[in-house]
BAFI-3210 file (N, C-alpha, C; in Angstrom, 3 decimals, decimal comma, padded with zeros to 6 digits):
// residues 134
n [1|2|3|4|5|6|7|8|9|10|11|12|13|14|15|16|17|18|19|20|21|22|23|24|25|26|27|28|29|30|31|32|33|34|35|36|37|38|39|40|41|42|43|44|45|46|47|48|49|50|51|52|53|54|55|56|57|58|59|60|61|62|63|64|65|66|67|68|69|70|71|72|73|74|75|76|77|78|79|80|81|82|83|84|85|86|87|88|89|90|91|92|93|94|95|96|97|98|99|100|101|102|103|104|105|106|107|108|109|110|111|112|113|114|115|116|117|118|119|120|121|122|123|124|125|126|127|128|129|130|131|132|133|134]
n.u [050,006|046,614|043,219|041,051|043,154|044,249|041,135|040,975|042,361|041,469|039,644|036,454|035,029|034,129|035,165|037,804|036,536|034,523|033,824|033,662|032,696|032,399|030,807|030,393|027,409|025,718|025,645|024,703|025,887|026,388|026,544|028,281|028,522|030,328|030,238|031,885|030,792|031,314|029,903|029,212|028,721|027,815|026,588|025,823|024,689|023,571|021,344|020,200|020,302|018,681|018,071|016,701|015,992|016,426|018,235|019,385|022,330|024,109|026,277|025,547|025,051|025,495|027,209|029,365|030,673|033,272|034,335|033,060|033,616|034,824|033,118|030,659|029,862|027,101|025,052|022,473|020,079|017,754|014,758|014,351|013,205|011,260|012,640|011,251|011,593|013,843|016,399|019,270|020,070|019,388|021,670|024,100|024,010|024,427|027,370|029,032|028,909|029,876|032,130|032,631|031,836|033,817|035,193|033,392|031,401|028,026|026,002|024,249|022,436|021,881|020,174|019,766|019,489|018,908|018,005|019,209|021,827|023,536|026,592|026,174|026,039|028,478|029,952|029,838|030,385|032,812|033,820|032,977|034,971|037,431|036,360|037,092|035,803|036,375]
n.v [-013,839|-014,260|-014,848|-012,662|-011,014|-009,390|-008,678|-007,063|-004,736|-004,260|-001,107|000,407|000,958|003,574|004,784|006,818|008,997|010,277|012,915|014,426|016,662|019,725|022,478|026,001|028,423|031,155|030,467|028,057|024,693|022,944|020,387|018,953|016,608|015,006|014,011|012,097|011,087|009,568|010,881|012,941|015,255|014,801|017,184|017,484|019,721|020,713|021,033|020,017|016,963|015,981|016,563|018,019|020,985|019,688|020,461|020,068|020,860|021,976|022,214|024,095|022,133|023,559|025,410|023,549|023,428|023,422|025,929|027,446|030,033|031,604|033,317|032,925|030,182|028,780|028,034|025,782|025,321|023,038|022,674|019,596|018,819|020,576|024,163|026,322|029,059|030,149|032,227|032,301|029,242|028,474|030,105|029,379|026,869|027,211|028,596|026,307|024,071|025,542|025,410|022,959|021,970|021,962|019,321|018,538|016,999|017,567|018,360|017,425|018,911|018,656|021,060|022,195|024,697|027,030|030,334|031,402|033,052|035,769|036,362|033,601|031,898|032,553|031,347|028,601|027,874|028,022|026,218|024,328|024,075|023,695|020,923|019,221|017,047|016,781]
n.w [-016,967|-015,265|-016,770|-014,784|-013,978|-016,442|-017,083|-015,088|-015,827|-018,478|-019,730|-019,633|-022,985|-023,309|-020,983|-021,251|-022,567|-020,716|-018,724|-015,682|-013,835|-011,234|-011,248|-009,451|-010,095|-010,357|-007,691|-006,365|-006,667|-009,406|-011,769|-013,916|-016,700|-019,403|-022,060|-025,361|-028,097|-031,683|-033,436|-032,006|-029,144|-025,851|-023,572|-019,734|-017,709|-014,403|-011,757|-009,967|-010,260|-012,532|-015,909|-017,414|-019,469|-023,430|-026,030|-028,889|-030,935|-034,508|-036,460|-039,502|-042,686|-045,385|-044,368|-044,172|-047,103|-049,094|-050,154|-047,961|-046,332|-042,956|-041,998|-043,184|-041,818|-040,096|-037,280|-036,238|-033,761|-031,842|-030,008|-028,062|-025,769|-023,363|-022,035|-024,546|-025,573|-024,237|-024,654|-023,532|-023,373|-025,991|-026,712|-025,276|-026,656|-028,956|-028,352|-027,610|-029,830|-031,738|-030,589|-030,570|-032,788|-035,005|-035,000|-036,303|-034,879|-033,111|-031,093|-028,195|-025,743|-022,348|-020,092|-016,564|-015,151|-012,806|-013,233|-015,497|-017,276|-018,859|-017,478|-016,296|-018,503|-019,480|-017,354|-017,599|-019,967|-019,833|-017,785|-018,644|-020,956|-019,949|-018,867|-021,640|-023,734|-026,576]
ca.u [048,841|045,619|042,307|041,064|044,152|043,684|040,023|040,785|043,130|040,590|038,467|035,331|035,679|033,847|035,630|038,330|035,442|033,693|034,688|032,762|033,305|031,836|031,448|029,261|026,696|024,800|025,731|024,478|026,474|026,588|027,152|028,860|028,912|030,524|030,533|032,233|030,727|032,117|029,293|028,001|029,357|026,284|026,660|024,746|024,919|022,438|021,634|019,394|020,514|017,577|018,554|016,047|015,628|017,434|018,612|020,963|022,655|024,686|027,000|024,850|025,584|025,909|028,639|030,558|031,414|034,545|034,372|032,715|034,529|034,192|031,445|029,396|029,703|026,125|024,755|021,238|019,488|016,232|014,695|013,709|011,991|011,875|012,011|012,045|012,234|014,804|017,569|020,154|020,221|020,335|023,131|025,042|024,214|025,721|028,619|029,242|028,546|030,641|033,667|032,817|031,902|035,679|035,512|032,468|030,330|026,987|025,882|023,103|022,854|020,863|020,478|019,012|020,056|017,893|017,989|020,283|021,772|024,648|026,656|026,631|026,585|030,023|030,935|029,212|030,992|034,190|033,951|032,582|035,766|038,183|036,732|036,726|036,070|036,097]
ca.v [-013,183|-014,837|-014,156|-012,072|-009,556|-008,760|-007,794|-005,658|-004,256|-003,419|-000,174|000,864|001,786|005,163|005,600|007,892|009,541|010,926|013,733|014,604|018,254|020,710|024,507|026,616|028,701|031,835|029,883|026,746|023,472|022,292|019,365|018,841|015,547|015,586|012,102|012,165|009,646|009,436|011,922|013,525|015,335|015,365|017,608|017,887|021,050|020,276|022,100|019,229|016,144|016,347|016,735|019,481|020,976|018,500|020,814|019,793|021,954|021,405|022,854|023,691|021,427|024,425|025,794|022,632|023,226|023,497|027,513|028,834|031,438|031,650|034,524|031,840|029,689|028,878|026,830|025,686|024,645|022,847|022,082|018,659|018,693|022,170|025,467|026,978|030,460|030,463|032,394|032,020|027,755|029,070|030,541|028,409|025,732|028,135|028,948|025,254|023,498|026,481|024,665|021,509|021,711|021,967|018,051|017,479|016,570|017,718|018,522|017,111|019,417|018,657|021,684|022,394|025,924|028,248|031,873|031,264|034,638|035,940|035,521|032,165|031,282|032,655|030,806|027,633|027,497|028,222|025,352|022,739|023,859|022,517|019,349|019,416|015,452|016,858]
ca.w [-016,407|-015,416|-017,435|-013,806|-013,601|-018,004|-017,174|-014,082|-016,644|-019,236|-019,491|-020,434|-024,220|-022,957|-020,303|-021,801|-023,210|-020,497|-017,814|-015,136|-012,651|-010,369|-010,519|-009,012|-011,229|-009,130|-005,507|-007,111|-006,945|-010,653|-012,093|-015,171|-017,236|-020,933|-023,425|-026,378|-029,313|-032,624|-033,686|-030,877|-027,792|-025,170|-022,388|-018,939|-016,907|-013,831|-010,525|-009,787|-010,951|-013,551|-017,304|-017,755|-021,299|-023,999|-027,294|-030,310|-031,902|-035,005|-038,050|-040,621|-043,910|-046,395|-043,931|-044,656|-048,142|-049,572|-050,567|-047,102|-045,467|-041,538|-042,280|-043,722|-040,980|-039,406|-036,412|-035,759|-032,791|-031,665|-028,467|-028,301|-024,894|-022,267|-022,188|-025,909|-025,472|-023,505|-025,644|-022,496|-023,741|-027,689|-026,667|-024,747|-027,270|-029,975|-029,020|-027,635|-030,841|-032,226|-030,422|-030,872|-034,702|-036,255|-035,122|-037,076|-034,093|-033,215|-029,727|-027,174|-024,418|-021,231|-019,088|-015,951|-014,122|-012,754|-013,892|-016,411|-017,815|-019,398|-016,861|-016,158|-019,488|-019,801|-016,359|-017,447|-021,526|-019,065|-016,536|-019,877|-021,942|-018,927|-018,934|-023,118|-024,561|-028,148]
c.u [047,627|044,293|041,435|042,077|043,729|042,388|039,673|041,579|042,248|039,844|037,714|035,507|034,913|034,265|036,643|037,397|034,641|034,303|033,319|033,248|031,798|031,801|029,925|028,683|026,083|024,650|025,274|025,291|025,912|027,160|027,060|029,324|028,895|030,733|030,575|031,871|031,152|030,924|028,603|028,576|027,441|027,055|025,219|025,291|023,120|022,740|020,987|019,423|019,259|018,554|017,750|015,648|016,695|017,358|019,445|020,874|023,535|025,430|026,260|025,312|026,445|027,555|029,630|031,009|032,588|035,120|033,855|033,868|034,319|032,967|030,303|029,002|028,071|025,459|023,268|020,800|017,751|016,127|014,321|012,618|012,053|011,699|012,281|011,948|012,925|016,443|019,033|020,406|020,660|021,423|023,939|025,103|025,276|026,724|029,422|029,453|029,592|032,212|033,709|032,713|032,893|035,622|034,594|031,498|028,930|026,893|024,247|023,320|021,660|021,053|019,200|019,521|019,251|018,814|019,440|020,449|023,003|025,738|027,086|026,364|027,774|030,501|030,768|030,472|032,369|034,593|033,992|033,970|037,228|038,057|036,195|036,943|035,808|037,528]
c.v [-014,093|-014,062|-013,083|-010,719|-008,543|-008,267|-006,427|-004,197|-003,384|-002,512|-000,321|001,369|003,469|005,873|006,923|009,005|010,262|011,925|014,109|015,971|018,712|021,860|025,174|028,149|029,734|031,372|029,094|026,364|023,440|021,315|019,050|017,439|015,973|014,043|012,703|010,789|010,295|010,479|012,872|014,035|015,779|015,715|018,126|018,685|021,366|020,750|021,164|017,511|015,501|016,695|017,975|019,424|020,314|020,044|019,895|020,861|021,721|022,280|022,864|023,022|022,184|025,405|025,138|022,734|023,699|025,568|028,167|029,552|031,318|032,675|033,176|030,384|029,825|027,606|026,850|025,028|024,479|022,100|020,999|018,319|020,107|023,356|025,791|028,055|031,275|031,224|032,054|030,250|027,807|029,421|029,910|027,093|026,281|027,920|027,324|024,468|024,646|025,781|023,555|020,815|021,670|020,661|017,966|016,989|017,024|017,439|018,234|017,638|019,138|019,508|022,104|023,709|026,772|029,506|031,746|033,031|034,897|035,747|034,257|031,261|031,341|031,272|029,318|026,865|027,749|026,374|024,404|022,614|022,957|021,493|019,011|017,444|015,238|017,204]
c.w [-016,501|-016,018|-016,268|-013,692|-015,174|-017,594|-015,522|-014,906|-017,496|-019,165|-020,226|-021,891|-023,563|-022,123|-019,990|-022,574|-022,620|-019,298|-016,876|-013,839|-012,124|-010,850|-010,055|-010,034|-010,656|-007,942|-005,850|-007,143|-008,392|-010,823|-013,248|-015,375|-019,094|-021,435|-024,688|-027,065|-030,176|-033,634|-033,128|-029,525|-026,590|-024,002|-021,037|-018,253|-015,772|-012,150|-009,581|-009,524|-012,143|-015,164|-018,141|-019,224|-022,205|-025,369|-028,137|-030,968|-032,996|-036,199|-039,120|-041,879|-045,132|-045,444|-043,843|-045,682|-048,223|-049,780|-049,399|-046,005|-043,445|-041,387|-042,439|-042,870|-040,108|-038,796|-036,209|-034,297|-032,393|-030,318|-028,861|-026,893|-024,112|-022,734|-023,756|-026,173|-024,546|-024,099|-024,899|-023,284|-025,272|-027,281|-026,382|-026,134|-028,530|-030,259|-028,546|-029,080|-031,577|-032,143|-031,010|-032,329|-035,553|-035,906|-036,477|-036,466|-033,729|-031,575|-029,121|-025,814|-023,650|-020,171|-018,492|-015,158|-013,756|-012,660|-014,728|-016,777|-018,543|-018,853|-016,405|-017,132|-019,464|-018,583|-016,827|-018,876|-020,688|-018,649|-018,006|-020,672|-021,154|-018,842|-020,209|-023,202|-025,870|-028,833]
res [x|x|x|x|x|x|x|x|x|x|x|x|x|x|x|x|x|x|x|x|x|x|x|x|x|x|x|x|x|x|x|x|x|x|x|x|x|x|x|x|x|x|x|x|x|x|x|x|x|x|x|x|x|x|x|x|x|x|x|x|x|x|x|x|x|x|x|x|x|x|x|x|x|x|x|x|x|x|x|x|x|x|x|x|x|x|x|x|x|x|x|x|x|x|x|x|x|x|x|x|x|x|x|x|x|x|x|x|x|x|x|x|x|x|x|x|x|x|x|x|x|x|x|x|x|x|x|x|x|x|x|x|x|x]
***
């Protein structure tokens, strides 16, 4: 093999790492991008192509110990830019970070949807778990 064929060969190290879909959200096109790092799953959910409001959400520390129960299980979240009383985005980040926390990871969500609601949270934590990179 010449050094030319080996690097058509090679991937992206992220490229197994990232997934990218469609679904539609209240008659809204959506667009769904998910990256998995080695501490961090960031997801965008965008009506726009805009990144909108940025959260993290994460496993709280004391619900890591050794003795907690799934009762004692608790997630936090903080906006870092966008809407922040939006409980529709708490939520979603929730129960996201909910999945994605038995790795150990910690979630960066960028979402943009208008009229978010219950709803299309459910349809939205649907469509994200299909293309799962955690």
């Amino acid at each position: 093999m010449n050094g030319s064929n080996r690097q058509q060969q090679q991937q992206h190290p992220l490229e197994k790492n990232v997934r990218k879909g469609k679904v539609t959200i209240n008659g809204v096109l959506t667009d769904l991008v998910l990256t998995a790092y080695s501490n961090k799953v960031f997801i965008i959910a965008t009506q726009n192509g805009k990144c909108g409001t940025l959260v993290t959400a994460e496993r709280d520390t004391k619900s890591l110990s050794a003795g907690a129960t799934s009762k004692d299980v608790t997630y936090s979240t903080k906006t870092l830019i966008g809407k922040r009383e939006d409980p529709y985005i708490s939520l979603l980040a929730r129960n996201l970070v909910a999945k994605i926390g038995l790795t150990g990871r910690s979630l960066l969500l960028g979402i943009n949807i208008k009229d978010l609601d219950v709803a299309s949270t459910k349809d939205l934590i649907k469509a994200i778990e299909t293309l799962k990179v955690w």
